[in-house]
N, CA and C atoms as a LAMMPS dump frame, in Angstrom:
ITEM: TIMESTEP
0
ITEM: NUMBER OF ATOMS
630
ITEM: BOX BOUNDS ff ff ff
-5.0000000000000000e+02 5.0000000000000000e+02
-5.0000000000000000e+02 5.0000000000000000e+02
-5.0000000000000000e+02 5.0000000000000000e+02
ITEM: ATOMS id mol type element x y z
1 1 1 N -13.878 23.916 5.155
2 1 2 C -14.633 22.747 4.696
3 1 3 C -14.203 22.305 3.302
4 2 1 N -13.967 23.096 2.537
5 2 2 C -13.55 22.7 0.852
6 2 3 C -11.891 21.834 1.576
7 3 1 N -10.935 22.254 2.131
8 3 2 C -10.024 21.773 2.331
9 3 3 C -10.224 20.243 2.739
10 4 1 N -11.272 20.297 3.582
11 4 2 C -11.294 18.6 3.832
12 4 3 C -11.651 17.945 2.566
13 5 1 N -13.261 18.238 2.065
14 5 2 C -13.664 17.51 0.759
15 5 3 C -12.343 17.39 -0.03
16 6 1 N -11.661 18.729 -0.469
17 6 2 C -10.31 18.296 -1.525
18 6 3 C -9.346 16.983 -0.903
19 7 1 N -8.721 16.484 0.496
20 7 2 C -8.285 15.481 1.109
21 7 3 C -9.361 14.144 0.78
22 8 1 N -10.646 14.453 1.181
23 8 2 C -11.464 13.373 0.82
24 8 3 C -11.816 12.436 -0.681
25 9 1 N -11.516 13.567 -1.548
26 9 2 C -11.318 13.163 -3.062
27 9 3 C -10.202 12.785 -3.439
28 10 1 N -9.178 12.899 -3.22
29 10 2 C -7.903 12.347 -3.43
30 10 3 C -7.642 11.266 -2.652
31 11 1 N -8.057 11.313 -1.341
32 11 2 C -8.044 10.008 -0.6
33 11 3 C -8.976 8.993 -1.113
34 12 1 N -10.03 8.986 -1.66
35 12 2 C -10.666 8.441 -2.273
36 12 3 C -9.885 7.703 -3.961
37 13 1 N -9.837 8.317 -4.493
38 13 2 C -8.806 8.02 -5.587
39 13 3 C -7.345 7.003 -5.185
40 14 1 N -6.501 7.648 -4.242
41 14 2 C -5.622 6.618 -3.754
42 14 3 C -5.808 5.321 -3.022
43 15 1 N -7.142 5.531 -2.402
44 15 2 C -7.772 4.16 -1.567
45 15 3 C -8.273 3.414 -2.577
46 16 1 N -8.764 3.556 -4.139
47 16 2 C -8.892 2.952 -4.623
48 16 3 C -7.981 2.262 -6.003
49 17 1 N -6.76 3.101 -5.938
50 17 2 C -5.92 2.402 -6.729
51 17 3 C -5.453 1.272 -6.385
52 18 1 N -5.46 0.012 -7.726
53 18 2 C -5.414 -1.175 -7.536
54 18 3 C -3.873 -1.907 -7.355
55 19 1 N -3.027 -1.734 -6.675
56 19 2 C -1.847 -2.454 -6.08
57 19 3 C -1.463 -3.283 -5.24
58 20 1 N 0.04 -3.44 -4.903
59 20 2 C 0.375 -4.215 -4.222
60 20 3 C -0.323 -4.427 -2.462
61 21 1 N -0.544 -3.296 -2.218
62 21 2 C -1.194 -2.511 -0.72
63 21 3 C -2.541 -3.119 -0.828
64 22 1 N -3.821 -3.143 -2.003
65 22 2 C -4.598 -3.624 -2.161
66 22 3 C -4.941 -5.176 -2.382
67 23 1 N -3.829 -6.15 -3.097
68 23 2 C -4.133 -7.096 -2.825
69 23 3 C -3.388 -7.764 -1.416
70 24 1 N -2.787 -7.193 -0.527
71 24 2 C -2.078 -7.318 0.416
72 24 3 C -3.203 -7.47 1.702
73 25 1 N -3.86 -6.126 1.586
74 25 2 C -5.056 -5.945 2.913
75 25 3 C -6.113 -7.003 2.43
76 26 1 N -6.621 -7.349 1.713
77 26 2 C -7.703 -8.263 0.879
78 26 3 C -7.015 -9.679 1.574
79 27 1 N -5.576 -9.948 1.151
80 27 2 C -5.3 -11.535 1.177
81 27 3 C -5.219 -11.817 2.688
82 28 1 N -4.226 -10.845 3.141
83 28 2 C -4.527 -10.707 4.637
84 28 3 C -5.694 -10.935 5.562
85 29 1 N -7.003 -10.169 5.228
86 29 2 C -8.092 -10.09 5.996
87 29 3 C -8.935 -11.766 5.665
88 30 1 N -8.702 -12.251 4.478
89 30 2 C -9.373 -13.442 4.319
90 30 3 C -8.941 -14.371 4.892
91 31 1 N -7.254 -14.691 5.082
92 31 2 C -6.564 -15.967 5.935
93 31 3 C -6.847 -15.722 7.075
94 32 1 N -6.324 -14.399 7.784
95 32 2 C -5.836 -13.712 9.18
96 32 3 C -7.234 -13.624 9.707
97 33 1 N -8.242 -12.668 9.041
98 33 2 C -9.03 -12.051 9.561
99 33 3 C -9.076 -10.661 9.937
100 34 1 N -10.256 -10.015 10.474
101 34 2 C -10.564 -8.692 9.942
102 34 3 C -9.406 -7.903 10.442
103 35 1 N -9.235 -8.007 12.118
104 35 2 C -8.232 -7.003 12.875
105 35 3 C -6.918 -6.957 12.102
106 36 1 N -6.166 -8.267 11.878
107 36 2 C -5.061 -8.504 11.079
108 36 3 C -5.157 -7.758 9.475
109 37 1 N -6.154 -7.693 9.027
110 37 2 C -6.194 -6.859 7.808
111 37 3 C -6.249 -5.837 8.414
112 38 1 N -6.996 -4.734 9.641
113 38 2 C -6.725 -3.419 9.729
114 38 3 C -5.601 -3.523 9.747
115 39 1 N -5.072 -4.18 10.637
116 39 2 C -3.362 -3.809 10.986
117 39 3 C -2.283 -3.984 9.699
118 40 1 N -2.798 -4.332 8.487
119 40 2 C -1.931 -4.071 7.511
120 40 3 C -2.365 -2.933 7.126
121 41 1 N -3.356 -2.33 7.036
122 41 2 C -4.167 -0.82 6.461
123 41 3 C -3.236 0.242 7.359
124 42 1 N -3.595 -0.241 8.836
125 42 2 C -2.81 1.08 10.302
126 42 3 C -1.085 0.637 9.174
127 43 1 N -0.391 -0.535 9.351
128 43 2 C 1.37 0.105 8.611
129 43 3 C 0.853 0.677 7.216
130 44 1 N 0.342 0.342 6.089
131 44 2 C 0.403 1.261 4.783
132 44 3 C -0.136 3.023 5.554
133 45 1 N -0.785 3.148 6.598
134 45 2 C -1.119 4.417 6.99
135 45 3 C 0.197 5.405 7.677
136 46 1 N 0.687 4.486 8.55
137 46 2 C 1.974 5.078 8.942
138 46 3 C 3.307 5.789 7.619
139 47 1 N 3.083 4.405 6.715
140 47 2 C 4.241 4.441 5.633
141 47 3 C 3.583 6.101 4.752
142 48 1 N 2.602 6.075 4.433
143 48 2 C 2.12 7.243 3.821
144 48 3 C 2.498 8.513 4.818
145 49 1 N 1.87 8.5 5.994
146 49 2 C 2.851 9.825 7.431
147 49 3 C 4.158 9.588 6.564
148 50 1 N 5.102 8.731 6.663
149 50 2 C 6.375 9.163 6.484
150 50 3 C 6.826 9.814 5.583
151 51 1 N 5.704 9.299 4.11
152 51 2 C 6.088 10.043 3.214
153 51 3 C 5.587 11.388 3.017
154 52 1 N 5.013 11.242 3.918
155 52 2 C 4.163 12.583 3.429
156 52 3 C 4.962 13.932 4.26
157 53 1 N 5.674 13.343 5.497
158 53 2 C 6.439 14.241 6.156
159 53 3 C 7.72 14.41 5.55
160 54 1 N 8.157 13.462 4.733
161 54 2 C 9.694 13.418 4.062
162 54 3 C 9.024 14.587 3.27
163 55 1 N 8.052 14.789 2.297
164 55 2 C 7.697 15.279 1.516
165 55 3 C 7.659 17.027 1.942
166 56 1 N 7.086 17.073 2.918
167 56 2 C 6.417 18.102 3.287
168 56 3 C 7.75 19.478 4.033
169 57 1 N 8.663 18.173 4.27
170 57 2 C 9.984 18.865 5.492
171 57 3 C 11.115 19.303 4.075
172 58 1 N 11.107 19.011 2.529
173 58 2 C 11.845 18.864 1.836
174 58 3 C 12.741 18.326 1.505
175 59 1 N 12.957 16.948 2.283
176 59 2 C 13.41 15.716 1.799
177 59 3 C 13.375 15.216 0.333
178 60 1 N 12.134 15.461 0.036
179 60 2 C 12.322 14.705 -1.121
180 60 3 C 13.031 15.257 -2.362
181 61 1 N 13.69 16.63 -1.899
182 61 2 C 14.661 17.15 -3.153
183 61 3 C 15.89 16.085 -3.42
184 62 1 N 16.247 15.229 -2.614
185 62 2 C 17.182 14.366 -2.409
186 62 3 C 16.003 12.911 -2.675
187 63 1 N 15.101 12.87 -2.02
188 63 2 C 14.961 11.177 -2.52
189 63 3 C 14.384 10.998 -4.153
190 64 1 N 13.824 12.499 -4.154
191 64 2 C 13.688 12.776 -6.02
192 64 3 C 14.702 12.474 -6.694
193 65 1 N 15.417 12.741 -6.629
194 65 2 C 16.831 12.818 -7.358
195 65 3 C 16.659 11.425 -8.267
196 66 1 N 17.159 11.835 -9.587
197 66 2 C 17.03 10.149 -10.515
198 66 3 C 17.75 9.042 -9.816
199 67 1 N 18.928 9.174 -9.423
200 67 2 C 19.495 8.112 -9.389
201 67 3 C 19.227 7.075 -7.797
202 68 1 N 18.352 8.302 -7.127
203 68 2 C 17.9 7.763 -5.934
204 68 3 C 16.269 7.032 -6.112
205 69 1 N 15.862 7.229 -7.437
206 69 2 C 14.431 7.002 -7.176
207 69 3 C 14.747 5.559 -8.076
208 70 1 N 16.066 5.694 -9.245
209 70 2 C 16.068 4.1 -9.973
210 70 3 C 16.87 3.508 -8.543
211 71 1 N 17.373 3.734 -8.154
212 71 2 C 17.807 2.542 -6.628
213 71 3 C 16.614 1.88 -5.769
214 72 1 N 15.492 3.194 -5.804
215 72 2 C 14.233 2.763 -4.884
216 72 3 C 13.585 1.472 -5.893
217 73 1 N 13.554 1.702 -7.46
218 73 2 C 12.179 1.184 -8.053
219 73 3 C 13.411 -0.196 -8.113
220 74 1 N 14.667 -0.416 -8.415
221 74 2 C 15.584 -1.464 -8.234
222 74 3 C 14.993 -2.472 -7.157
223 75 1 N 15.326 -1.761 -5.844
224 75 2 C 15.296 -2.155 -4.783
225 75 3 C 13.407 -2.93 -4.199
226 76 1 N 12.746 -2.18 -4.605
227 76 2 C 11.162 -2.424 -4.32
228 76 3 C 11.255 -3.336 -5.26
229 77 1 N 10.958 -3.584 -6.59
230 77 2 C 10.719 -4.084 -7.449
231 77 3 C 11.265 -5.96 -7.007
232 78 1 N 12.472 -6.115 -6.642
233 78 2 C 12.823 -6.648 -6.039
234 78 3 C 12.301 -7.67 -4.975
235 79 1 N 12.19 -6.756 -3.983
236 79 2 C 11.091 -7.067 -3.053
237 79 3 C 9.798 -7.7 -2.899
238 80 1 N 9.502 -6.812 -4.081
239 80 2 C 7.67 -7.33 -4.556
240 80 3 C 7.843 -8.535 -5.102
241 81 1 N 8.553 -9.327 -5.812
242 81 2 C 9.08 -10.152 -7.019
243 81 3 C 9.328 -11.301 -5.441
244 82 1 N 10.275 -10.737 -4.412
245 82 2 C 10.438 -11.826 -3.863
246 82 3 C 9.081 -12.121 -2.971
247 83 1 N 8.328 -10.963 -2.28
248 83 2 C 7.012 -11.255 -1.958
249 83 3 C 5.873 -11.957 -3.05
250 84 1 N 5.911 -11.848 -3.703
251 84 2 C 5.442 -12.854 -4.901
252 84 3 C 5.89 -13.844 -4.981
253 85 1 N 7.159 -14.302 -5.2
254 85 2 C 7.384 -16.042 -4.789
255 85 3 C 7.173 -16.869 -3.621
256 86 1 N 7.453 -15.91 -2.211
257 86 2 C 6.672 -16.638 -1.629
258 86 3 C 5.373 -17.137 -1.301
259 87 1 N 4.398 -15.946 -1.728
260 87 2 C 2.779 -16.335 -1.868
261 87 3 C 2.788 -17.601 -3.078
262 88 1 N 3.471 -17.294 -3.817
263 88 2 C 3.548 -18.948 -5.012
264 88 3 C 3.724 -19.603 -4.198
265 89 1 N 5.325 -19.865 -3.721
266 89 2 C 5.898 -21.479 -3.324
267 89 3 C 5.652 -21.793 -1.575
268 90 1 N 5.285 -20.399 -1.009
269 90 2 C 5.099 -21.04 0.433
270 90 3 C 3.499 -21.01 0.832
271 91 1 N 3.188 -19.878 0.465
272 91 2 C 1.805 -19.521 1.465
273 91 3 C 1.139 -20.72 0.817
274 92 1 N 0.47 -20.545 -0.558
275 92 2 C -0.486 -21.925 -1.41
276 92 3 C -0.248 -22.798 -0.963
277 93 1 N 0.968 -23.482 -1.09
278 93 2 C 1.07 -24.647 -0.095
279 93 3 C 0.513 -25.059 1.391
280 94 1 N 0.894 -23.783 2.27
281 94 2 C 0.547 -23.501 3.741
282 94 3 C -1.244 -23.444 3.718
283 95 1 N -1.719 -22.77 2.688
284 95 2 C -3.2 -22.043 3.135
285 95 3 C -4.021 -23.081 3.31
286 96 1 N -4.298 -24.202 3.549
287 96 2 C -5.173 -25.023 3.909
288 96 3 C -4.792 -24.929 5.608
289 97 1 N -3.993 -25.481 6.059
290 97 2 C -3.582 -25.086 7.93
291 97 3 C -3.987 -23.663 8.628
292 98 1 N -3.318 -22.623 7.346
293 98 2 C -3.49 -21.673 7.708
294 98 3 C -4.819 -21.06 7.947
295 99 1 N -5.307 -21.473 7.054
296 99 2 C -6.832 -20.691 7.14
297 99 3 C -7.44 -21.3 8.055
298 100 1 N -7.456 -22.801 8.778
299 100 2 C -8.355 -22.838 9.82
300 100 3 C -7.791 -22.923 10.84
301 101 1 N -6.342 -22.141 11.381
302 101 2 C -6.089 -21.583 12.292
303 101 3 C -6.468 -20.041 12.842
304 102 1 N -6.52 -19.946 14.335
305 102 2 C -7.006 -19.477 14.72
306 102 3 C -6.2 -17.511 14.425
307 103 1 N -6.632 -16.594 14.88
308 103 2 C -6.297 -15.598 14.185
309 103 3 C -4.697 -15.156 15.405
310 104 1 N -3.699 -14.976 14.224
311 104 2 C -2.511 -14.45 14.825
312 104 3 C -2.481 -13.156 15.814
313 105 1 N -1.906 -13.328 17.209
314 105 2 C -1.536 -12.175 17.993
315 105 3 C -0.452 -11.875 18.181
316 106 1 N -0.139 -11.466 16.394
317 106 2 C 1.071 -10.908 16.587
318 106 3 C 1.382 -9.355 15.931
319 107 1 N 0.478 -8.404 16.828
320 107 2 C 0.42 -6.977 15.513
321 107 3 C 1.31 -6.787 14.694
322 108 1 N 2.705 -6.215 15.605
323 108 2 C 3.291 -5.812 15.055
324 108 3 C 4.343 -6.3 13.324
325 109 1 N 3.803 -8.09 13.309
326 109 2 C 4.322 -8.394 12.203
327 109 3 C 3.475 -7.938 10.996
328 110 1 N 2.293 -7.458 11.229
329 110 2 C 0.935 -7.649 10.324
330 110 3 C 1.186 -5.657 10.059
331 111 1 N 1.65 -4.797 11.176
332 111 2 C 1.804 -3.603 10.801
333 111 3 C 2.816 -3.512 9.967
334 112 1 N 4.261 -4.067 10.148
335 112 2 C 5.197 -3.901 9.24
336 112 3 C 4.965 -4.554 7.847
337 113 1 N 4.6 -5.85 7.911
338 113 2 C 3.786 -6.278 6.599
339 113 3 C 3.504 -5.222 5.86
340 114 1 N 2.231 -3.851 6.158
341 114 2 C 1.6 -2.822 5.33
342 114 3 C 2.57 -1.931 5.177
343 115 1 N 3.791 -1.831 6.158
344 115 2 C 4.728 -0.542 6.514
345 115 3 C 5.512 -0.435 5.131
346 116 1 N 5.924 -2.099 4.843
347 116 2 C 7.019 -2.276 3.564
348 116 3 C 6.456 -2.738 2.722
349 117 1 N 5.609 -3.121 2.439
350 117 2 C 4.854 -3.178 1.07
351 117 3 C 4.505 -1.619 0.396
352 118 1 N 3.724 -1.152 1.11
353 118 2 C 3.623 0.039 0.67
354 118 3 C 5.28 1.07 0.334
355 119 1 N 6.115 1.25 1.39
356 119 2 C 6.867 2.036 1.73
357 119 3 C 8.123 1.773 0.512
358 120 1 N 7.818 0.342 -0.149
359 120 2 C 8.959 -0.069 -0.761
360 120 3 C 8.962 0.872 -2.502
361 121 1 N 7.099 0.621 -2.664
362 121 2 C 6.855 1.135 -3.887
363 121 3 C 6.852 2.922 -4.39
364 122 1 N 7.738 3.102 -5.347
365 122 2 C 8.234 4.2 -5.735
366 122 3 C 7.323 4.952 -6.396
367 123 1 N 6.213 4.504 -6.879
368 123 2 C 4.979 5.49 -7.435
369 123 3 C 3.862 5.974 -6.607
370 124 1 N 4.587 5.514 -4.9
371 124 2 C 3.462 5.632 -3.876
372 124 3 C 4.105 7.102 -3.327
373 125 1 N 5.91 7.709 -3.486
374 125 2 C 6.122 8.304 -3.183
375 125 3 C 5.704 9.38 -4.238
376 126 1 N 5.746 8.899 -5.42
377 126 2 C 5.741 9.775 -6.232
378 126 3 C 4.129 10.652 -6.313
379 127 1 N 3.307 9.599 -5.886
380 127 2 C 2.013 10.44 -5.513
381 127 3 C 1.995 11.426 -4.743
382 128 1 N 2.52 11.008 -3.81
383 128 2 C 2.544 12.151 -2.431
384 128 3 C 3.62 13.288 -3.084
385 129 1 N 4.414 13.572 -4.045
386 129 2 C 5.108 15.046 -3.811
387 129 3 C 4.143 15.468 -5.164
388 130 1 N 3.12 14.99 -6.194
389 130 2 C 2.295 15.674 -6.987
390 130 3 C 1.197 15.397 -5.844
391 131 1 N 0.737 15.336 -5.223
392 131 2 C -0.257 15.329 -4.428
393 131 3 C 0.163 16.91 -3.672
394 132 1 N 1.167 16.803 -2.829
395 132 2 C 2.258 18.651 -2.341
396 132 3 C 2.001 19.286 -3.157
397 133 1 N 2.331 18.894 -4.716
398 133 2 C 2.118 19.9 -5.67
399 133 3 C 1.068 20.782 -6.092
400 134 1 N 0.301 19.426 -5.987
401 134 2 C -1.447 19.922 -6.157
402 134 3 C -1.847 20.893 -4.929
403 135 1 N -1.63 20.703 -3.726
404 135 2 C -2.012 21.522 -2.606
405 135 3 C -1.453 22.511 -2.964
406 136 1 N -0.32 22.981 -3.201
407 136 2 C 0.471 24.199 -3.211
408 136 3 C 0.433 24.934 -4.345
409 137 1 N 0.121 24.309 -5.548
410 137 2 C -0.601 25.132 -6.473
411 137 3 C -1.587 25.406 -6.987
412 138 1 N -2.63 24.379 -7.159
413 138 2 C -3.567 24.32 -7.056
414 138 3 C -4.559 24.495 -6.321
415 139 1 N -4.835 24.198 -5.421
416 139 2 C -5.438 24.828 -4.101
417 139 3 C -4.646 25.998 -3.419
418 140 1 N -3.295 26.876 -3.513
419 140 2 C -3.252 27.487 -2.203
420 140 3 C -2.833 27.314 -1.385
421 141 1 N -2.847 26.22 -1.177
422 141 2 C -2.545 25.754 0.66
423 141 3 C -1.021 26.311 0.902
424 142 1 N -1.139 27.216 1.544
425 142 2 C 0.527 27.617 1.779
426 142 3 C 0.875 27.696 3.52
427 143 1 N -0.143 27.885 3.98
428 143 2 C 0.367 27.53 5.598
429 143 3 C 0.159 26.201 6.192
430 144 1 N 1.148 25.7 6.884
431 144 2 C 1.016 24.618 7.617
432 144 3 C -0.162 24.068 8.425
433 145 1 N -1.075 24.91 8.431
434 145 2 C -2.686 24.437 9.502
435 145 3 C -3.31 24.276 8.129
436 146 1 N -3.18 24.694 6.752
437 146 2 C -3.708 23.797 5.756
438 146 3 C -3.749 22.858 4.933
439 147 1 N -2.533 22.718 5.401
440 147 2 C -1.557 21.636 4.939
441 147 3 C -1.961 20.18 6.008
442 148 1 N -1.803 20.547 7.191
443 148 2 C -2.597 19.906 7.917
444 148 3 C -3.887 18.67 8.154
445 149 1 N -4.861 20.164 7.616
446 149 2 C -6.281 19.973 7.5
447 149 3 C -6.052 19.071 5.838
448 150 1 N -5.274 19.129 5.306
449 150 2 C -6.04 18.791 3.913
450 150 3 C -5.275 17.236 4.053
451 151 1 N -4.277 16.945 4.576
452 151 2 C -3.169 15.859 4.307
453 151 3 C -3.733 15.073 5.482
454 152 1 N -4.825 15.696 6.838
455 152 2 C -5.399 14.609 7.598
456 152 3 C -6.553 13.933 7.537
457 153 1 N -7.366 14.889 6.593
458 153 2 C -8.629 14.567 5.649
459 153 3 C -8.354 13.051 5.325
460 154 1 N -7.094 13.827 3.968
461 154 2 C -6.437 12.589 2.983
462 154 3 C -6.412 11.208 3.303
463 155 1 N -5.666 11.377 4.563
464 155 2 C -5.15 9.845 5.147
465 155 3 C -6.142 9.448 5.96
466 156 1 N -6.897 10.042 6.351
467 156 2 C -8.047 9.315 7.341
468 156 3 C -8.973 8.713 6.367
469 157 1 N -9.116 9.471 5.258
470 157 2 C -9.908 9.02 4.148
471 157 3 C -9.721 7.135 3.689
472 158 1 N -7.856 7.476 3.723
473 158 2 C -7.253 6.27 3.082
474 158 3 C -7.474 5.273 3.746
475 159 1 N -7.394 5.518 5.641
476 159 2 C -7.19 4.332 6.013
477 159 3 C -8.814 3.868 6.118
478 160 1 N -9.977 4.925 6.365
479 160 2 C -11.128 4.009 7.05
480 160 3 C -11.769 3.166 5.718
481 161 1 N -11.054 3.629 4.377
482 161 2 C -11.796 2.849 2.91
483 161 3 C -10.691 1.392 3.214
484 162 1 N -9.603 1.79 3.345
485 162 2 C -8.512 0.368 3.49
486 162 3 C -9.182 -0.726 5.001
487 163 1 N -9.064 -0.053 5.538
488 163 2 C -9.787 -0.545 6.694
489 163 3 C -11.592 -1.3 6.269
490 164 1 N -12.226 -0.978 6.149
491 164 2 C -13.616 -1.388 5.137
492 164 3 C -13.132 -2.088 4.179
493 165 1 N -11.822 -2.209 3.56
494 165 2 C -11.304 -3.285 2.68
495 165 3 C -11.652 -4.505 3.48
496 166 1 N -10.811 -4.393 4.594
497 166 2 C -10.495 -5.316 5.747
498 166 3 C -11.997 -6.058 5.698
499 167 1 N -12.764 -4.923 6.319
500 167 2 C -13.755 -5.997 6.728
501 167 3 C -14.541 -6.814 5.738
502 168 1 N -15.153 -6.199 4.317
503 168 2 C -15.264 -6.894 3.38
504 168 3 C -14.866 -8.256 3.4
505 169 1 N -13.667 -8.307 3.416
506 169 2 C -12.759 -9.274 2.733
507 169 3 C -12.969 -10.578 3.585
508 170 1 N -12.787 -9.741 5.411
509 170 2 C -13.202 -10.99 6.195
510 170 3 C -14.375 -11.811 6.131
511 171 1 N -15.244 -10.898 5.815
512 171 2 C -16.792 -11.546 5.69
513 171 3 C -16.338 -12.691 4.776
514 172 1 N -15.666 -12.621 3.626
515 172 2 C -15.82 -13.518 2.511
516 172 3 C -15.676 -14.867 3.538
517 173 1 N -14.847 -14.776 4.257
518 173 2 C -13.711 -16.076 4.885
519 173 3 C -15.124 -17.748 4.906
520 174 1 N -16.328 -17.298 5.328
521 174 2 C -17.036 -18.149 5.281
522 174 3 C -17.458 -18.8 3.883
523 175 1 N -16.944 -18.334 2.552
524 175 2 C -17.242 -18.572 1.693
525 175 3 C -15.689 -19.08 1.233
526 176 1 N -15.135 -19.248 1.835
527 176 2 C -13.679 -19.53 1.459
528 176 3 C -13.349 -21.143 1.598
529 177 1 N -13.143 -21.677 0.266
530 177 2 C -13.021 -22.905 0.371
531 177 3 C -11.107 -23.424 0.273
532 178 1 N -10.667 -24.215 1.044
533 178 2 C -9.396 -24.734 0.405
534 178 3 C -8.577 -24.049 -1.009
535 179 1 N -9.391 -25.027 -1.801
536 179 2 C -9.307 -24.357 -2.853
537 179 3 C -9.159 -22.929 -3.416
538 180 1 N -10.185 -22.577 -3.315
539 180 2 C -9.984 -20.639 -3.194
540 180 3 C -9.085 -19.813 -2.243
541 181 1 N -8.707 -20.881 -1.782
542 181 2 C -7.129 -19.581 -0.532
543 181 3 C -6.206 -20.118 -1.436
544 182 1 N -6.168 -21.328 -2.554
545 182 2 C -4.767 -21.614 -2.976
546 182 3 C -4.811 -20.584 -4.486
547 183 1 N -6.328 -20.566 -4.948
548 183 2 C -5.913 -19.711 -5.755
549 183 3 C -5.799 -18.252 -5.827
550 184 1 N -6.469 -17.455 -4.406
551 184 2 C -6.191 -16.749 -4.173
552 184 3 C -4.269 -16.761 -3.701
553 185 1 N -3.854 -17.068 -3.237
554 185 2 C -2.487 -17.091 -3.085
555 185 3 C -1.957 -17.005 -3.889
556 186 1 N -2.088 -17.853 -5.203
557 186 2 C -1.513 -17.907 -6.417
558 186 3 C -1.683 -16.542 -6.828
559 187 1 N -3.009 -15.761 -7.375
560 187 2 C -3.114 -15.044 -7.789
561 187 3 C -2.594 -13.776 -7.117
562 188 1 N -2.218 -13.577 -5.933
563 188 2 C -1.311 -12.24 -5.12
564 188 3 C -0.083 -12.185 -5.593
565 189 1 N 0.206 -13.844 -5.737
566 189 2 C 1.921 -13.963 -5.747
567 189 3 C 2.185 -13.306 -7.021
568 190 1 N 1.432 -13.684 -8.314
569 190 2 C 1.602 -13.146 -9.764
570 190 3 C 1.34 -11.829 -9.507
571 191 1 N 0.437 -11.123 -8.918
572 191 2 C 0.074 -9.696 -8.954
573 191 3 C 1.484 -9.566 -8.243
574 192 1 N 1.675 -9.511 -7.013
575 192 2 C 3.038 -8.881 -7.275
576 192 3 C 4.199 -9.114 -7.665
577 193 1 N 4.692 -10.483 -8.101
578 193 2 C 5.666 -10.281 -9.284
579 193 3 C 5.373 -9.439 -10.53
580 194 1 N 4.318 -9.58 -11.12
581 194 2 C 3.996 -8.311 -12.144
582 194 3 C 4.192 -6.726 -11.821
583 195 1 N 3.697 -6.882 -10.631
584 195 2 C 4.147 -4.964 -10.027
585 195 3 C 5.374 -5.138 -9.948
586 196 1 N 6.43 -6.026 -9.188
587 196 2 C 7.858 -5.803 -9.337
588 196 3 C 8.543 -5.68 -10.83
589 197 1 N 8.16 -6.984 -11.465
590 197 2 C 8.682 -6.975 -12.564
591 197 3 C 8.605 -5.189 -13.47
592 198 1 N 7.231 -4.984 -13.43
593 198 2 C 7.223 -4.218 -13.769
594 198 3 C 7.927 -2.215 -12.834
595 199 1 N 8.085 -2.926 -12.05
596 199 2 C 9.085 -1.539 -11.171
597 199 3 C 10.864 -1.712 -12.132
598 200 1 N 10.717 -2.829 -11.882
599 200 2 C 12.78 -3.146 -12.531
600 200 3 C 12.392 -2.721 -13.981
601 201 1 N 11.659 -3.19 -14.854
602 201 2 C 11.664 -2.54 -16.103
603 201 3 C 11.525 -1.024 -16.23
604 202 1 N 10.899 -0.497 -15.461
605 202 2 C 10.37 1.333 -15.35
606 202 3 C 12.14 2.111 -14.972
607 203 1 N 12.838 0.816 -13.701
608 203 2 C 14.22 1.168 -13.468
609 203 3 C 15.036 1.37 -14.518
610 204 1 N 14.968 0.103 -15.641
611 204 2 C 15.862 0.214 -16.791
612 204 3 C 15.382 1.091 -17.671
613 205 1 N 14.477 1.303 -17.809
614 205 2 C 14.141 2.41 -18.824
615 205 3 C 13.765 4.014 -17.974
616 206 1 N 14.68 4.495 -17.088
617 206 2 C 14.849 5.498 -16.553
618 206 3 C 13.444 5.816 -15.944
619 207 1 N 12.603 5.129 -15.414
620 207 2 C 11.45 5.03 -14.925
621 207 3 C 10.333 5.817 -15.731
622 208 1 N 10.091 5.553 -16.62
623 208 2 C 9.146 5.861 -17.51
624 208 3 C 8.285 4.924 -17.744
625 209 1 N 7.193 5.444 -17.042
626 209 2 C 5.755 4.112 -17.484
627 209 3 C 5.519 3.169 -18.518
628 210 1 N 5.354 2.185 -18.389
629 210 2 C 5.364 1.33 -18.877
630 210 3 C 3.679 0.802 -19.189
C-alpha cells in the first residue's frame, strides 16, 4: 500500500506541472471536446510507458548522454516553437468554424497530438530517470513487481487527473465565446513558443535551467 500512495504523490505532482502537455489537453478539450481531450491525455500516457520503459530496460545510459539530450532539447524546442506558430497564424484564425463544428472522429490524430508533444520535451524524460532514481534509492524498490506497482500507481494517477483536465475544460465550451477561442489560441501559441524558446536556450547553454 505505501508503494501505491508513493506513485500517487508523484503522479500527482507531474499531473500538475504546468506545460506544454497541459495547455495542449485544456486547448484541445475546449475546441474538440471532452473525448478528443482524453485522447490527447491516453498519447501523453503512452509517451510516458515509453519513457518509462526506455528508462527502466537501461536505455537511457545512451539517451542520457550530453550530446544526445542537447540534440533532443534542439530538436523539441523546435517543434514546440513551430507548434506555437501555428496556434498564432493558423488555429486563431480557424477557431471561429472550428469551434462550432461538430466533434472530430479522428482518434488517432488527437492520440499522436499528446504522443509528440509530450515525447518531444526533454525535461519530461528527465523526470522519469530521477523519478527511477527516487524508487531505487529512496524507496527500495529493487524488484520488478515493485517497480511495477509503484510506476502503475504513477501513471494511472497521471492520466485520470489529465483526463479530469479534459473534462473541466469541456464544460467551459458553453462559456466560450469567438473571441475567447482566439485568445485562447493566441495564448497556447506563446506558451509554447516560450517552452521551445526556452528548450534551444537550455541547448546552448549545455542544458542548464534557465
Amino acid at each position: 500500500m505505501t508503494i501505491v500512495l508513493k506513485g500517487i504523490q508523484l503522479g500527482f505532482l507531474l499531473a500538475f506541472l504546468v506545460g506544454p502537455v497541459f495547455f495542449t489537453i485544456i486547448q484541445t478539450s475546449v475546441e474538440k471536446g471532452f473525448w478528443n481531450g482524453a485522447l490527447v491525455a491516453l498519447g501523453v500516457s503512452i509517451s510516458d510507458i515509453l519513457y518509462v520503459t526506455i528508462c527502466y530496460f537501461g536505455l537511457f545510459q545512451f539517451l542520457n548522454a550530453p550530446s544526445s539530450k542537447t540534440n533532443m532539447a534542439y530538436a523539441g524546442g523546435g517543434i514546440l516553437v513551430a507548434f506555437g506558430l501555428y496556434h498564432l497564424i493558423v488555429k486563431a484564425r480557424r477557431s471561429k468554424t472550428e469551434f462550432h463544428s461538430a466533434e472530430e472522429k479522428r482518434p488517432l490524430k488527437y492520440i499522436l497530438k499528446g504522443f509528440i508533444i509530450n515525447g518531444i520535451t526533454p525535461m519530461v524524460f528527465i523526470f522519469w530517470i530521477g523519478t527511477i532514481s527516487i524508487a531505487t534509492i529512496d524507496f527500495g524498490y529493487s524488484t520488478g513487481f515493485e517497480f511495477f506497482v509503484f510506476f502503475t500507481a504513477l501513471l494511472i494517477t497521471v492520466l485520470g487527473i489529465d483526463i479530469a483536465k479534459a473534462f473541466l475544460a469541456d464544460k467551459l465550451r458553453r462559456l466560450v465565446t469567438h473571441k475567447f477561442l482566439v485568445i485562447m489560441n493566441i495564448v497556447v501559441g506563446v506558451c509554447l513558443i516560450a517552452f521551445g524558446i526556452r528548450l534551444l536556450m537550455m541547448a546552448e547553454n549545455g542544458l542548464q535551467l534557465i
